[in-house]
N, C-alpha and C positions, 0 to 999 in steps of 0.2 A: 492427507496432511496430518502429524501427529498433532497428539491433542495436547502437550507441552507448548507449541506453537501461538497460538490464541490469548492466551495469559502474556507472552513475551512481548506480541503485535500492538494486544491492547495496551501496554505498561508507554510502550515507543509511543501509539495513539494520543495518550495523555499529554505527553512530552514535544513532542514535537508543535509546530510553531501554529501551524494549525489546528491540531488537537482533534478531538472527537466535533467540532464545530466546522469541520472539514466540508461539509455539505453544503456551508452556506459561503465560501471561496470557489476558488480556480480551483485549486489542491485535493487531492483524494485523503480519504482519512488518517492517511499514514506518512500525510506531507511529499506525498509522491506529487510533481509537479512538472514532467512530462508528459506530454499526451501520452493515454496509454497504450496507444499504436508502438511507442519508442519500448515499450519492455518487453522480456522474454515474453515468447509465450506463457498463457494466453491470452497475453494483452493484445495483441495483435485482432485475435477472434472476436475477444469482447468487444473492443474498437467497433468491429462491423459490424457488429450485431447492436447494439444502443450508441454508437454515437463515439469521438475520438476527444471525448470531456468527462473531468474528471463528476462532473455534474449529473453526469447520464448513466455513471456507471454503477451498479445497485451493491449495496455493501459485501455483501456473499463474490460477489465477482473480483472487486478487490483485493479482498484479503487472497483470494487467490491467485491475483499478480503478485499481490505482496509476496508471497510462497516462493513463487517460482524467482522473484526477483533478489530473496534470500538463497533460495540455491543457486545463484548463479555467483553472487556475491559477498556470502556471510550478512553478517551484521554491518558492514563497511560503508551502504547507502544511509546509513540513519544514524548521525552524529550522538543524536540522545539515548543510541544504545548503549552508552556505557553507564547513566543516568539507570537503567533498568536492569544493573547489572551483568548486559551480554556482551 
């Protein structure tokens, strides 16, 4: 994943309704609030491996659905990206 990336997730992180406090809701830290069986891969793999909660799933794995749920969609799943200017 590039490293542009990380800076733009964190900014959305902040913003969004859960925030970086994401750990302590349903929500994953980027206000992802589908189990993460429902996203591209590899949310599917992560799913099985720790569990189909956003609870269970460890920050690094995330951000890597977050990735793949960007490439599939742009910026379009995450309202407060225009908030971070994407």
């Amino acid at each position: 994943m590039p490293s542009w990336f990380y800076p733009d997730i964190a900014c959305i992180s902040t913003k969004e309704e859960y925030g970086e406090n994401g750990q302590n809701t349903w929500a994953g830290y980027f206000g992802m609030v589908s189990p993460p069986s429902a996203y591209p891969e590899p949310g599917p793999t992560y799913a099985r491996t720790y569990g189909d909660s956003w609870l269970d799933i460890p920050l690094a794995a995330q951000i890597d659905i977050t990735y793949a749920e960007w490439q599939a969609y742009g910026w379009s799943p995450w309202s407060t990206a225009g908030a971070c200017g994407l």
